[in-house]
DOMITOR-193005 format. One record per residue (C-alpha): residue in one letter; y, z, x negated. Coordinates in steps of 0.2 Angstrom, whole numbers, padded with zeros to 4 digits, always signed. Each point is the difference from the previous one (the first is absolute). Example, Ala and Ser with C-alpha at 12.3 -4.5 7.8 and 13.67 -1.06 7.14 Angstrom:
REM DOMITOR-193005
A-0022+0039-0062/S+0017-0003-0006/
END
This chain:
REM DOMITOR-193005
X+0000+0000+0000/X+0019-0006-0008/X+0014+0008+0006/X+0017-0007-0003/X+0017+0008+0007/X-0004+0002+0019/X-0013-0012+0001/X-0018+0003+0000/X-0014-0011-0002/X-0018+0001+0001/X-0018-0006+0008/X-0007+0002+0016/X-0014-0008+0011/X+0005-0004+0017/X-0013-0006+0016/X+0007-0013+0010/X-0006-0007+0015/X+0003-0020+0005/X-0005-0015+0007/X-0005-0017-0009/X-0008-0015+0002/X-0009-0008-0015/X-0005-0017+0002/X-0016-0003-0012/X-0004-0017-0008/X-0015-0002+0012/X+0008+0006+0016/X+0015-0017-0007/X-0016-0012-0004/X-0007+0005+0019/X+0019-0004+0009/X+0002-0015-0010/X-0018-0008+0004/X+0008-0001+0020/X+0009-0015-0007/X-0013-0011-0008/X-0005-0011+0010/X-0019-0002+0001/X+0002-0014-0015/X+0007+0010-0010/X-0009+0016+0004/X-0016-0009-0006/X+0006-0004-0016/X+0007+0018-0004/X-0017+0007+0005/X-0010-0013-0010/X+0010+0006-0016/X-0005+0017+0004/X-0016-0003+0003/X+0000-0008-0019/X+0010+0015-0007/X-0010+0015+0008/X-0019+0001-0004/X-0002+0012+0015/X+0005-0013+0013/X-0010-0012+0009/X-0001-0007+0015/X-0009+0002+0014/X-0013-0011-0001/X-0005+0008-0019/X+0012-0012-0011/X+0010+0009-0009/X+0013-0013-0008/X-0010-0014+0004/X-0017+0005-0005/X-0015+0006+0009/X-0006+0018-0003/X-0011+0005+0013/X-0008+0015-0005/X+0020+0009+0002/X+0001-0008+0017/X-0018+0009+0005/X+0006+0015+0009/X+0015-0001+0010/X+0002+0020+0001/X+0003-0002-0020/X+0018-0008+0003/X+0015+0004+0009/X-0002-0017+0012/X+0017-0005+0009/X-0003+0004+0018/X+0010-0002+0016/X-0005+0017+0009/X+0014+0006+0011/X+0004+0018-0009/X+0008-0006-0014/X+0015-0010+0011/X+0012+0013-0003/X-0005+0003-0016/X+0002-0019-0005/X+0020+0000+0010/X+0003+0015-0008/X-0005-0005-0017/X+0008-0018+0000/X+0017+0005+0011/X+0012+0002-0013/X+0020-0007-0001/X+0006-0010-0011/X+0011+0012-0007/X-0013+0015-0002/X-0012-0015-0011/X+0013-0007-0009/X+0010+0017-0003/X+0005-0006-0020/X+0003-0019+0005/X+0016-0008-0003/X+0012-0003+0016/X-0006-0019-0003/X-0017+0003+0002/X+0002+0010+0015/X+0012-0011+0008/X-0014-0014-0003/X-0012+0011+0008/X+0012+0003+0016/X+0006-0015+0003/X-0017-0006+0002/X-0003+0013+0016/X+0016-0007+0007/X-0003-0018+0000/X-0013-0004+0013/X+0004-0016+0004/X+0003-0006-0020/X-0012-0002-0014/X+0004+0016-0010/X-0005+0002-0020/X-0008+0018+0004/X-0004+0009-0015/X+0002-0009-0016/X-0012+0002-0010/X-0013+0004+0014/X+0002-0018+0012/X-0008-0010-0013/X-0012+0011-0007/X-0015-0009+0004/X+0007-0015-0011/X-0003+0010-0016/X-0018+0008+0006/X+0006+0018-0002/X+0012+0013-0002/X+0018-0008-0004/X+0000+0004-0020/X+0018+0012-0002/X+0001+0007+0016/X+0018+0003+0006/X+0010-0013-0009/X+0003-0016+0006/X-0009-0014-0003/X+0008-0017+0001/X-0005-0013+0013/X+0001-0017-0008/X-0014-0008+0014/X+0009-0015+0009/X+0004+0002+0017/X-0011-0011+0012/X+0004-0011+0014/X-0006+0012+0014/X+0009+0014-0007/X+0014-0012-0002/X-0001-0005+0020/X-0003+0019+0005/X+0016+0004-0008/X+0011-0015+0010/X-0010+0007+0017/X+0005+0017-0004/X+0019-0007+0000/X+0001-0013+0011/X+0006+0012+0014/X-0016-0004+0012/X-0006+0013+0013/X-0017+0012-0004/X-0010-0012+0009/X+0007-0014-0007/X-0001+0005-0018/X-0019+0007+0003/X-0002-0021+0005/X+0008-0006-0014/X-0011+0011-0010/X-0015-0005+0007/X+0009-0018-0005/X+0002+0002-0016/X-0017+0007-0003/X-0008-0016+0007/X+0011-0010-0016/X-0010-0008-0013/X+0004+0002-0020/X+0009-0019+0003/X+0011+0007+0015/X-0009-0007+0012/X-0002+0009+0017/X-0020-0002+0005/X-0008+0004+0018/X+0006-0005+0016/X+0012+0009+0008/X-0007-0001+0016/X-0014+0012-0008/X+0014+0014-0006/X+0008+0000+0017/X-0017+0003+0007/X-0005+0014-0013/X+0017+0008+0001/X+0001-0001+0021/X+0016-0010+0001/X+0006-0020+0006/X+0001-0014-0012/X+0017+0000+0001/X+0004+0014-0006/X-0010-0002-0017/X+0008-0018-0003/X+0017+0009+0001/X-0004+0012-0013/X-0006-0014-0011/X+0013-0008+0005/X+0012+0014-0009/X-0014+0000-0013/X+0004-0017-0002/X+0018+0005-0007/X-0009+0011-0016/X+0002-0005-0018/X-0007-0010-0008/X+0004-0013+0012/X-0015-0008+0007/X-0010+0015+0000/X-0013+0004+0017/X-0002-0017+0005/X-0015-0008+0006/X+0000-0016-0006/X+0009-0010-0017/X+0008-0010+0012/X+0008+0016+0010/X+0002+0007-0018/X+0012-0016-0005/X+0009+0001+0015/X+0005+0017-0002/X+0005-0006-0019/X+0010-0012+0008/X+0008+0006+0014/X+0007+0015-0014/X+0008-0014-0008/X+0006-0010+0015/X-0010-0014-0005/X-0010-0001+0015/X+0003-0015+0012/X-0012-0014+0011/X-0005-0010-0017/X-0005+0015-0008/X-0009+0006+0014/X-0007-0015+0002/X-0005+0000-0019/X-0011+0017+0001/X-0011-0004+0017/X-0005-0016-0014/X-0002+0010-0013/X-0018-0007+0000/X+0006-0019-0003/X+0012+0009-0015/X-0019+0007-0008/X-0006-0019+0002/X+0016-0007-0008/X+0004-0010+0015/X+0017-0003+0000/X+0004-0015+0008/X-0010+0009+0015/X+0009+0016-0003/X+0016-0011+0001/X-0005-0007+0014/X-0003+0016+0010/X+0015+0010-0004/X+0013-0016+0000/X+0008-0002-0014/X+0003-0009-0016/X-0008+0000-0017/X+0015+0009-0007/X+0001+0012+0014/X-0020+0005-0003/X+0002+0003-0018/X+0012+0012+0003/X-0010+0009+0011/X-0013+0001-0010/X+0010+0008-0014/X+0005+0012+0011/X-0016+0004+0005/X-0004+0001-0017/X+0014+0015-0004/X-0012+0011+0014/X-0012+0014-0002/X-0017-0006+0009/X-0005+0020-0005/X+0016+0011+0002/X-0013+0015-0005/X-0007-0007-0017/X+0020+0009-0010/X-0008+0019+0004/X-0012+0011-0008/X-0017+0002+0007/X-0014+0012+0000/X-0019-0001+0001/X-0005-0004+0019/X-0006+0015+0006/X-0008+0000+0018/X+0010+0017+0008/X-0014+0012+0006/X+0004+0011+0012/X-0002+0018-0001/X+0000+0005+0018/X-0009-0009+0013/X+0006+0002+0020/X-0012-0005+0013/X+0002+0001+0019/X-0009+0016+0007/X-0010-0006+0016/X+0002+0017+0006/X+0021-0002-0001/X+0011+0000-0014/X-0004-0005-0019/X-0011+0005-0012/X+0005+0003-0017/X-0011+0000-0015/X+0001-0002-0017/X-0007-0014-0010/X-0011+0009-0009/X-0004-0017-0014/X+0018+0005-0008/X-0004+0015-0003/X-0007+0005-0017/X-0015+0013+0004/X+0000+0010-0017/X-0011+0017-0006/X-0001+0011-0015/X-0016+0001-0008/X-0002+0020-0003/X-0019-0004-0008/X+0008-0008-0013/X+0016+0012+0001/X-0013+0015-0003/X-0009-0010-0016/X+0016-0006-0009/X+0008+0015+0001/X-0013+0012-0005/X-0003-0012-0017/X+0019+0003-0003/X+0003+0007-0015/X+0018+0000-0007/X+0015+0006+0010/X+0006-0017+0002/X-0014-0006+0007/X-0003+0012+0015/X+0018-0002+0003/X-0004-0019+0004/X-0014+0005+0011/X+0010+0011+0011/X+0015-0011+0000/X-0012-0013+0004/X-0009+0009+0014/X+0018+0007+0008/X+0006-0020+0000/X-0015-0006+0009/X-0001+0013+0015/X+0018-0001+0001/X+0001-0020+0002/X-0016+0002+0012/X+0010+0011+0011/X+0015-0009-0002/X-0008-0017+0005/X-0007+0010+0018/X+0016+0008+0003/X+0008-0017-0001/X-0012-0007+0010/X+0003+0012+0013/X+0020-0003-0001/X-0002-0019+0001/X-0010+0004+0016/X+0012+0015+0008/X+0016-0012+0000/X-0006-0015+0005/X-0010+0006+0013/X+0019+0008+0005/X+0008-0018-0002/X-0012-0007+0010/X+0002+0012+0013/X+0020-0004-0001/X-0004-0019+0003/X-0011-0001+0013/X+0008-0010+0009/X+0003-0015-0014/X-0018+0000-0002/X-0003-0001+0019/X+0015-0013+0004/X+0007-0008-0016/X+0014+0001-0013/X+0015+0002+0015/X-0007+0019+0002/X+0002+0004-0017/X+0009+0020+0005/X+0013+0006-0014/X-0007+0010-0010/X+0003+0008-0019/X-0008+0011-0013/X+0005+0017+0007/X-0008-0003+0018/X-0017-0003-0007/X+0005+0015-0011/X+0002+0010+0011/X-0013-0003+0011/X-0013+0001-0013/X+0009+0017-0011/X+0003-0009-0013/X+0013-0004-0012/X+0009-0019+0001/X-0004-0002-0018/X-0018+0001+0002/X+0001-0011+0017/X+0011-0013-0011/X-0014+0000-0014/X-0013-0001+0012/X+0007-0016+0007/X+0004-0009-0016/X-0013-0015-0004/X-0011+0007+0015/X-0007-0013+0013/X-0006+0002+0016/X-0011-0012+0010/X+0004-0001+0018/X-0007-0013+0013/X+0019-0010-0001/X-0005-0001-0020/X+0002+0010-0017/X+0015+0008-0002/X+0008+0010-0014/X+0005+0018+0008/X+0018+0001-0002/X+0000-0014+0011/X+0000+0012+0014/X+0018+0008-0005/X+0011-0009+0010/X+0018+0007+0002/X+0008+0009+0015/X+0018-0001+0011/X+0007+0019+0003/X+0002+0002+0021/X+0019+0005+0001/X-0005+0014+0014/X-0014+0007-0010/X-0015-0009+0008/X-0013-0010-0008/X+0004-0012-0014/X+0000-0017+0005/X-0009-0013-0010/X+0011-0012-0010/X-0011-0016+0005/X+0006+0007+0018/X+0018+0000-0003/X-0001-0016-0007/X-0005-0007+0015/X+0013+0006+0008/X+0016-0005-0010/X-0011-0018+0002/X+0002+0003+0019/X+0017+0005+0003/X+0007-0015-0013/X-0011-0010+0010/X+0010+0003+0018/X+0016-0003-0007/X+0008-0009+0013/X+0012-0017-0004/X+0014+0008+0004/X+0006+0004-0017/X-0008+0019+0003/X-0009+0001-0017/X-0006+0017-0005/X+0007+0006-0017/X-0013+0011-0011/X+0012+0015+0005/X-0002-0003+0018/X-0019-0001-0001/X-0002+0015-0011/X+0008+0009+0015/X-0009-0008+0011/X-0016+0008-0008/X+0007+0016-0003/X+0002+0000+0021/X-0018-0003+0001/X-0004+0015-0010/X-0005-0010-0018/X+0012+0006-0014/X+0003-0015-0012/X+0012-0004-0014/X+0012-0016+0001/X-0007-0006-0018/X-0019+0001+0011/X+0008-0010+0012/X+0003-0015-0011/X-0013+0003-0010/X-0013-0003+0016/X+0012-0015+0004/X+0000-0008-0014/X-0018+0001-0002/X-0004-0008+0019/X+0013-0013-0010/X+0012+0002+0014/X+0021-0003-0005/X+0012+0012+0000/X+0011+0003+0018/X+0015-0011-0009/X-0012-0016-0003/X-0010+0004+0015/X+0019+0000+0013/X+0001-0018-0010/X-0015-0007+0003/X+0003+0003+0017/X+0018-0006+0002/X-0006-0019-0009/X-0015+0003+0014/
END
């Protein structure tokens, strides 16, 4: 003990009492394995199964080769099992917040990690280093920093990202989606549209609309169904489309044979005239979607299937092919570790053991997670599986939350790069978030595909008497009705139906 003037120092022990929450390596590996898609997931378990000699798989592989003596007795391993008392038990374990798991991240990384539970509608990066682990066949090496992403964008992330902004309602954005994931590596739009009107429960009419606005996306050219449609649009961009060069691509065919006189012929005009045409038609892109990265063709398996219950309702299941069925070999546990020697060898037994019952209980309690929200989603939208894309109910992250007692964050990594089958086709299951209008009194939000429709109506009964309806008006028009909406929704909706402003609309009327 010091003493010095009037102070005193000196040593003491204190007990204090407190609450913490400490996130483990394993209990981050479990939360992050909700965002690998099934792909992905595979690959990370195959590099396990190579780095940890007390894995193996179900069927007595450990790492790809056979060893049935391990696999003998199913009482020697802790099997992955889907009995009902451990539900709580798996919510509990993998319902964690962003902010509690990533307590010593920078404020960029937990923005990134944010933003993603925000942005239903929107192809969100998710967790850095996590959303492309499967590309690298195991853990991301550095943990926590960044890593850079040099991979090209392709040409359906590259359309996803013009539907997200071309201001188009929740069911028509969940068209277009279905559009664009029809669009071949050339840019080419493949299957008929009479089959995706009948698959999402809606008219012909309106799908050739959406494409129709889907016809306006870069690069130009992109979604048709034909090289002469593809032209066309080339064309009509640069104002170059007229009867001779109509003419000139319903003969593309004598063009091929290098028929011109015939192809003269056909489309009236001289031997000058042609030449010019064809060197136009030259200058054009016959594959506007050859200029953007592309990846291995992958057929998208879903994760969840949904079946009609012929008792009533839907049945949900899980597809239990993605799902890796793993075990830990304690037989071969007990005989490595008891020939252990050194310190540092038992330590790589136990750490090996404690890594392979925690992945195994990791991969059931995602299993079960997968299973608890979709079967919540599909409970939300039962109506767009019974009727079709026009009952699509607003919905967001925190009402399946809720529902369920889990975080957003785990709803939102549960979502990402998840598909569901349904009997109107596969889906990827953010494609249920649709967003919602606020009621002005309180009531029930209405859905923005609704709204919509209306603005559409009331600009449609404009009379020709000059009284045009201003985005001002029919905002408090709306608000009348009970639906609160902003003036900049207004002419967001409008401009999207393509539909003037008030002051070109009154001209159009007064030229008749």
């Amino acid at each position: 003990m010091i003493c010095g003037g009037n102070t005193l120092l000196g040593q003491r022990l204190e007990i204090r009492q407190g609450q913490g929450l400490v996130i483990t390596p394993q209990l981050q590996q479990a939360i992050k394995l909700l965002q690998l898609s099934n792909i992905e997931l595979d690959a990370f378990v195959e590099a396990e199964l190579e780095r940890n000699p007390l894995l193996q798989r179900e069927d007595g592989e450990p790492g790809g080769e056979a060893d049935a003596p391990a696999a003998a007795e199913s009482h020697d391993a802790a099997e992955m099992t889907f009995d009902e008392g451990r539900v709580q038990e798996a919510d509990r374990t993998l319902d964690a917040r962003s902010d509690d798991v990533y307590g010593d991240a920078s404020p960029g990384e937990r923005t990134s990690d944010r933003m993603e539970d925000v942005g239903v509608g929107e192809a969100q990066p998710g967790l850095t280093d996590w959303s492309r682990a499967g590309s690298g066949g195991g853990l991301p090496d550095g943990e926590g920093r960044e890593q850079p992403d040099s991979r090209e964008a392709t040409l359906w992330e590259h359309l996803q990202a013009q539907a997200s902004q071309a201001g188009l309602s929740s069911s028509d954005h969940a068209i277009a989606l279905t559009l664009i994931d029809g669009v071949d590596e050339g840019g080419y739009l493949r299957g008929e549209l009479t089959e995706i009107a009948d698959r999402l429960g809606i008219a012909l009419e309106r799908v050739e609309a959406v494409l129709a606005v889907c016809h306006g996306f870069e690069p130009t050219g992109v979604m048709a169904r034909s090289v002469p449609e593809c032209l066309k649009l080339q064309l009509v961009e640069r104002n170059r489309f007229d009867p001779a060069m109509a003419c000139l691509l319903d003969n593309l065919d004598l063009l091929a044979k290098r028929d011109l006189s015939g192809l003269r012929r056909a489309c009236g005009v001289d031997s000058e005239d042609m030449a010019e045409m064809i060197a136009e038609l030259k200058a054009l892109t016959p594959r506007p979607g050859a200029g953007f990265g592309g990846e291995p063709a992958q057929t998208v398996i879903p994760d969840v299937h949904v079946r009609a219950d012929p008792a009533g309702g839907w049945k949900v299941e899980l597809n239990t092919d993605t799902l890796p069925r793993l075990i830990m070999d304690k037989r071969y546990h007990g005989v490595v570790a008891a020939g252990s020697r050194s310190a540092v060898e038992k330590t790589f037994v136990a750490d090996c053991a404690a890594q392979a019952s925690w992945l195994v209980k990791s991969l059931d309690q995602r299993a079960r997670t997968i299973l608890k929200v979709s079967s919540e989603i599909v409970r939300q939208q039962d109506a767009f599986l019974a009727f079709g894309v026009e009952f699509l109910r607003p919905l967001n992250l925190k009402t399946v939350a809720d529902a369920i007692g889990m975080h957003e964050s785990t709803v939102s990594r549960v979502t990402s790069n998840k598909y569901v089958s349904t009997p109107r086709g596969v889906f990827e299951l953010k494609f249920f978030f649709t967003a919602a209008i606020q009621s002005s009194d309180g009531g029930a939000t209405h859905s923005a595909e609704a709204v919509r429709h209306r603005i559409k109506a009331m600009i449609d009964g404009e009379g020709r008497d000059g009284d045009v309806l201003s985005d001002d008006r029919i905002v408090e028009i709306l608000k009348e009705t009970g639906i609160d909406i902003a003036r900049r929704t207004v002419a967001k909706y409008r401009e999207a139906l393509r539909i003037p402003s008030s002051v070109e609309r009154k001209r159009m009327l007064k030229t008749g």
